[in-house]
KOLLO-790135 format. One line per field, with one value per residue: residue number from 0; residue in three letters; y negated, z negated, x of N, C-alpha, C in turn. Coordinates in steps of 0.2 Angstrom, whole numbers, always signed. Example, Ala and Ser with C-alpha at 12.3 -4.5 7.8 and 13.67 -1.06 7.14 Angstrom:
<atoms>
seq <- [0|1]
type <- [ALA|SER]
nc2 <- [+28|+11]
nc3 <- [-39|-35]
nc1 <- [+66|+64]
cac2 <- [+22|+5]
cac3 <- [-39|-36]
cac1 <- [+62|+68]
cc2 <- [+16|+0]
cc3 <- [-39|-39]
cc1 <- [+66|+64]
</atoms>
This chain:
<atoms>
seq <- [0|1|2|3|4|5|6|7|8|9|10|11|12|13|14|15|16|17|18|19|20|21|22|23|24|25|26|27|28|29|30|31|32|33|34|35|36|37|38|39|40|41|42|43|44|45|46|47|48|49|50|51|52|53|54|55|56|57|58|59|60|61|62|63|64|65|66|67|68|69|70|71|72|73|74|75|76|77|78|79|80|81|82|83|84|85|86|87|88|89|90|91|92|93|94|95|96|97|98|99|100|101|102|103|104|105|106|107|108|109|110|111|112|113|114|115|116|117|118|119|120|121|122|123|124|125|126|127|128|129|130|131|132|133|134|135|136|137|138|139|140|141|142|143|144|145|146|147|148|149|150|151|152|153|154|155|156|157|158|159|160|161|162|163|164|165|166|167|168|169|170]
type <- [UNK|UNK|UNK|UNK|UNK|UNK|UNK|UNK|UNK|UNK|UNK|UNK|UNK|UNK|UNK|UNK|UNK|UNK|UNK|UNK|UNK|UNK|UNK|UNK|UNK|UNK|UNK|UNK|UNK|UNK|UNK|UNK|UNK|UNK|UNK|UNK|UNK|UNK|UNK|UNK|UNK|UNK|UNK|UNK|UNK|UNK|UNK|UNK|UNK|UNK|UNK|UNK|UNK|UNK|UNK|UNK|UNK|UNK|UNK|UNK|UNK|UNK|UNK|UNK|UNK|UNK|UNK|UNK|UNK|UNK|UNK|UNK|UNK|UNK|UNK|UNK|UNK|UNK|UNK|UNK|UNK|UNK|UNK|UNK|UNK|UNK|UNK|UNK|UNK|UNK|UNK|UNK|UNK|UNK|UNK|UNK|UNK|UNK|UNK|UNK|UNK|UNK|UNK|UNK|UNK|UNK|UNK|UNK|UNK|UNK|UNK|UNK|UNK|UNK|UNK|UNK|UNK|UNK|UNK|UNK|UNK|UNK|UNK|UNK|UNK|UNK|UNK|UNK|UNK|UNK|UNK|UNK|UNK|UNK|UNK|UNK|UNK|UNK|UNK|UNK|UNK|UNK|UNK|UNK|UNK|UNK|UNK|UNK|UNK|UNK|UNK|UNK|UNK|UNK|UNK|UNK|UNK|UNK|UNK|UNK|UNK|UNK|UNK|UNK|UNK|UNK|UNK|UNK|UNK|UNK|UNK]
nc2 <- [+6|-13|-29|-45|-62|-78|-87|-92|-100|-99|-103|-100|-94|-86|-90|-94|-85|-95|-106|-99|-99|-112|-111|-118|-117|-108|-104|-105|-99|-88|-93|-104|-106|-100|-112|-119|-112|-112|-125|-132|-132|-134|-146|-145|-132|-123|-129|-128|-117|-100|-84|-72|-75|-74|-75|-78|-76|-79|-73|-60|-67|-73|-68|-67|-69|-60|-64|-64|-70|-64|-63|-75|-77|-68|-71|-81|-78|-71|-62|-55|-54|-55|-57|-56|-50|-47|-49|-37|-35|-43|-38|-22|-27|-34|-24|-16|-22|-22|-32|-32|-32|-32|-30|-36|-38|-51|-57|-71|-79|-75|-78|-92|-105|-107|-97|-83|-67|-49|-36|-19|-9|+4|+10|+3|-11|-28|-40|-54|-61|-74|-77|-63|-54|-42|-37|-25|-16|-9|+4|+6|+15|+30|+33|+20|+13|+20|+16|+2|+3|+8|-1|-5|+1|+6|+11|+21|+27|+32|+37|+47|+57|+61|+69|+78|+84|+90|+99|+95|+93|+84|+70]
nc3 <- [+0|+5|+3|+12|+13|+8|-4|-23|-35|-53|-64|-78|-95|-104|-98|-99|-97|-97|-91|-78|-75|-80|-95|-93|-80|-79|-78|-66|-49|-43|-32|-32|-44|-40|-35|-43|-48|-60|-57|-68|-67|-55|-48|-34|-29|-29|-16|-6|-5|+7|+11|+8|+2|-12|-28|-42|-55|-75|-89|-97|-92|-89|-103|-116|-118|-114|-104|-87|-75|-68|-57|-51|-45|-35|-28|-23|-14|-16|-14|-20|-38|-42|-56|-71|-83|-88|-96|-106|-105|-96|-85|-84|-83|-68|-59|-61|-53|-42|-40|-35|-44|-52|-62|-61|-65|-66|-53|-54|-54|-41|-29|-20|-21|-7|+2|+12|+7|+4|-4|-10|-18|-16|-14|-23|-21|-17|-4|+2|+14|+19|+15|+16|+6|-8|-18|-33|-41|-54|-49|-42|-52|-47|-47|-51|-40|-29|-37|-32|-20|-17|-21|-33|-50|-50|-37|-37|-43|-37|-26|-30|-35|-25|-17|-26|-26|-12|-14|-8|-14|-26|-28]
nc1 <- [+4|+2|+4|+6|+11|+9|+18|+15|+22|+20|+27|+27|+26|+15|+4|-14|-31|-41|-32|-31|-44|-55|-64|-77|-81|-86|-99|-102|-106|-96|-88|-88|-81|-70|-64|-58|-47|-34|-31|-27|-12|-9|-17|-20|-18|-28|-37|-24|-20|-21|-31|-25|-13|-1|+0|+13|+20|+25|+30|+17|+7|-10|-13|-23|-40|-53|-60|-66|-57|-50|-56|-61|-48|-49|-60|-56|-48|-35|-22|-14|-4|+10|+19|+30|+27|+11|-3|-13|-25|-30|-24|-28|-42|-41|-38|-49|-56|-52|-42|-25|-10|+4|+18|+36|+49|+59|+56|+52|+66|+68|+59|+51|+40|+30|+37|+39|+34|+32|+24|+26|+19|+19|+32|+40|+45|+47|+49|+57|+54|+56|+71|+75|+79|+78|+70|+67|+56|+44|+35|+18|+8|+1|-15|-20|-14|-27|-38|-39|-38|-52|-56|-60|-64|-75|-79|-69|-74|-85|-80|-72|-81|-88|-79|-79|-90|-90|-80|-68|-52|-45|-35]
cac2 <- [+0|-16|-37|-49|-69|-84|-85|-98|-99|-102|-100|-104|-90|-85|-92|-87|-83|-101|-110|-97|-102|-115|-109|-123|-115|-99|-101|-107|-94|-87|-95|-113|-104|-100|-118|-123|-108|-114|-131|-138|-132|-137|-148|-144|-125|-119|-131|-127|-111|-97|-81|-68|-77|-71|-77|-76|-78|-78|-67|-63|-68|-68|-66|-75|-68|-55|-68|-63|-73|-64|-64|-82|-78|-62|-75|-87|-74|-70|-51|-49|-56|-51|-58|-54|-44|-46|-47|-31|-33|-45|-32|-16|-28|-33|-18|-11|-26|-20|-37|-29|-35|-28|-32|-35|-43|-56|-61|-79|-79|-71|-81|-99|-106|-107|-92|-76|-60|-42|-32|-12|-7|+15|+9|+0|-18|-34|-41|-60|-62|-81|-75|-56|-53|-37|-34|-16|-17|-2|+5|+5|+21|+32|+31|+12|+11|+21|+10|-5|+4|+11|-9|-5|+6|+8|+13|+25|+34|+35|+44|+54|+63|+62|+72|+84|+87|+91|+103|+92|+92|+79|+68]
cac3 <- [+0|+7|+6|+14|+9|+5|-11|-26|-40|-58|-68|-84|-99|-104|-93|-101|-94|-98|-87|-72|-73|-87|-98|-90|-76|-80|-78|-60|-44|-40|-25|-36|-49|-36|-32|-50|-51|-59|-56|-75|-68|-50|-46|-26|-27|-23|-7|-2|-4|+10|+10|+7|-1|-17|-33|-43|-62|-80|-93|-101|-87|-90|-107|-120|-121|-109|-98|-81|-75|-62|-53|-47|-39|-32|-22|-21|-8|-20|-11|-25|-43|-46|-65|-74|-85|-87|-103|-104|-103|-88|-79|-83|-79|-61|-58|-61|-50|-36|-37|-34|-49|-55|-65|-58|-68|-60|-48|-56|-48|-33|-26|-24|-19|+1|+4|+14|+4|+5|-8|-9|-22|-17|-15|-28|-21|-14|-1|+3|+21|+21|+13|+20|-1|-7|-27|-34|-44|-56|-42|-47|-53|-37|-50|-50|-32|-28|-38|-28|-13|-17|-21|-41|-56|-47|-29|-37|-48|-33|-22|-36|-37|-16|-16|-31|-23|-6|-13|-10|-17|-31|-29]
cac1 <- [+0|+8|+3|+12|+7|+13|+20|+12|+24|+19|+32|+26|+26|+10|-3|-19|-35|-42|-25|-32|-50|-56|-71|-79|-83|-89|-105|-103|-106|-90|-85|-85|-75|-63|-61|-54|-40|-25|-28|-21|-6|-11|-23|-19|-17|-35|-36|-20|-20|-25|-33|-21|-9|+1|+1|+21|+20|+30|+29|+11|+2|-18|-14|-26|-46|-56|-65|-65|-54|-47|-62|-60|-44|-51|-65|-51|-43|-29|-22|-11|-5|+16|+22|+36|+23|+5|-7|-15|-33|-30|-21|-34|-46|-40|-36|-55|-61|-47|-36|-19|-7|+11|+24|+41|+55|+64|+53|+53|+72|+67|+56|+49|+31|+30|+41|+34|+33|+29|+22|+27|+19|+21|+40|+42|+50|+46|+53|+57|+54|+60|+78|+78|+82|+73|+68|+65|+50|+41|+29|+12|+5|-6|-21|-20|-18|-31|-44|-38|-39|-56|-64|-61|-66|-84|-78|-65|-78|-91|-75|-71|-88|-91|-74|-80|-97|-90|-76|-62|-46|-44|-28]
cc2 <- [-6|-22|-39|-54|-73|-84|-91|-96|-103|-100|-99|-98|-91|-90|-89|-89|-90|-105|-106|-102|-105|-113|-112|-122|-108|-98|-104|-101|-93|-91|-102|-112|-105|-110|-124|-118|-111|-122|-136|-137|-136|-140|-146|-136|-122|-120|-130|-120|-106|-90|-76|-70|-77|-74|-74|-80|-76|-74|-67|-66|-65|-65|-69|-68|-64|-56|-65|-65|-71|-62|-69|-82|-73|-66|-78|-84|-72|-63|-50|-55|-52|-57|-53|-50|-49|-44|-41|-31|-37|-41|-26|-20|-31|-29|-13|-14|-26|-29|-34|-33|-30|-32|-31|-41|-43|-59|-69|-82|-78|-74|-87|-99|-108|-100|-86|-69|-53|-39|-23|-10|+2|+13|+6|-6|-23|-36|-48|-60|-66|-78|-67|-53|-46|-37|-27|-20|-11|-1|+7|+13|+23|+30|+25|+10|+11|+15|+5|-5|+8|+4|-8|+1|+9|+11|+18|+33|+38|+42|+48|+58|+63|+68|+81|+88|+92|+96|+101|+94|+85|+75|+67]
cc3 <- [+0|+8|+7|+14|+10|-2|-16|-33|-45|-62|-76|-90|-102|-103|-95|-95|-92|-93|-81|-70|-83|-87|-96|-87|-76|-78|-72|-54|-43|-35|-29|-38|-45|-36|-37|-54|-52|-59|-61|-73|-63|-48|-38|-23|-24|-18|-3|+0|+2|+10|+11|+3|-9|-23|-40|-51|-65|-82|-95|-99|-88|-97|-113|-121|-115|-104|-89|-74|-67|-57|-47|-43|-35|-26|-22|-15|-11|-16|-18|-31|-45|-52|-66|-81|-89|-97|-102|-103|-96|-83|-78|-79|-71|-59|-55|-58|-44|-32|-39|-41|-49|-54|-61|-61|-66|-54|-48|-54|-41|-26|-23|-19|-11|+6|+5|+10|+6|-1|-6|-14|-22|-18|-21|-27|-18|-11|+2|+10|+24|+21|+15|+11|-2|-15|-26|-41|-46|-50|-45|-46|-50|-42|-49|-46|-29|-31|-35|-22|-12|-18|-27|-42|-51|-40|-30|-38|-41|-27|-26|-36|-29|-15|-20|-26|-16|-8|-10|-14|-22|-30|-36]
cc1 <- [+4|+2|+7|+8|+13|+14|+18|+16|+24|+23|+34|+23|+19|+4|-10|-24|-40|-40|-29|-39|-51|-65|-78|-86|-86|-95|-108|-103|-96|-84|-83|-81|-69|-60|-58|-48|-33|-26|-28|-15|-6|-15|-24|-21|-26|-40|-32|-18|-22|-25|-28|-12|-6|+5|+7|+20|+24|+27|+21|+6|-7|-19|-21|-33|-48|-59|-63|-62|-50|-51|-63|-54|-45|-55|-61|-49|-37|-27|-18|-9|+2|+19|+28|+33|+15|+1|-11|-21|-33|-27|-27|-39|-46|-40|-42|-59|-56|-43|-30|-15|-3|+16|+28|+44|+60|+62|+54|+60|+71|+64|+54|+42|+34|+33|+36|+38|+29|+29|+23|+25|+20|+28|+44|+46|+47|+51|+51|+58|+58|+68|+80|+81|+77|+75|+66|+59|+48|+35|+23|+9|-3|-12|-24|-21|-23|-37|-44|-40|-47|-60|-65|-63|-73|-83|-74|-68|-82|-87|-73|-76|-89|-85|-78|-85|-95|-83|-69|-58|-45|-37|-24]
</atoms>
């Protein structure tokens, strides 16, 4: 499994869930949410942003409260979400709503905001398009994948049991 984007780097140690989307907004349709991600960091970022484009964070990323948070960059267009590590409920929960995210330390060296990227998460590296540089990164466990590549938690379970039902193979 493989994005390639533009690169938006935030480099700033625990980013909560708030800093992505503020509280504010919560109780707005998705699409508007999207149109306020991040912007206490950056007021610019999610009109300049384009759909496919990949969000480069600090440590702790998404850390803070369980709001759903990544939601708004998921309608923002986000393809993926790499950090130098990830708060955990914000990680499971992209994960179970199939926004791509994984850690990889040293990114925040590796990269900077404009620069073309590529994501490997089976391989385990990213690789800097602009600079021709390549990072190794922990490769995201097939389970993980799979729900991301299945549309989340709900698309994973429904091919889970289509598979069972039909005598499949289980991966």
């Amino acid at each position: 499994m493989k994005v390639t984007g533009t690169a938006w780097k935030f480099p700033q140690d625990d980013i909560n869930t708030d800093l992505i989307r503020l509280e504010i907004y919560s109780h707005l349709p998705l699409a508007e949410q999207a149109q306020h991600c991040l912007e206490t960091l950056d007021p610019t970022f999610a009109s300049r942003m384009r759909p496919g484009d990949i969000v480069i964070g600090g440590r702790n990323f998404g850390c803070g409260s369980s709001r759903p948070a990544h939601a708004a960059l998921k309608a923002l267009g986000v393809s993926a979400v790499i950090a130098e590590s990830f708060g955990r409920i914000f990680f499971r929960s992209s994960i179970s709503d199939s926004l791509l995210v994984t850690p990889c330390p040293g990114i925040l060296d590796f990269v900077n905001t404009g620069e073309r990227i590529e994501l490997d998460v089976v391989a385990g590296e990213v690789r800097n398009l602009t600079s021709g540089r390549v990072l190794a990164c922990p490769p995201l466990p097939g389970v993980l994948r799979e729900i991301v590549e299945c549309g989340g938690e709900k698309g994973w379970i429904k091919s889970r049991l289509a598979r069972e039902s039909t005598g499949s193979p289980a991966n």
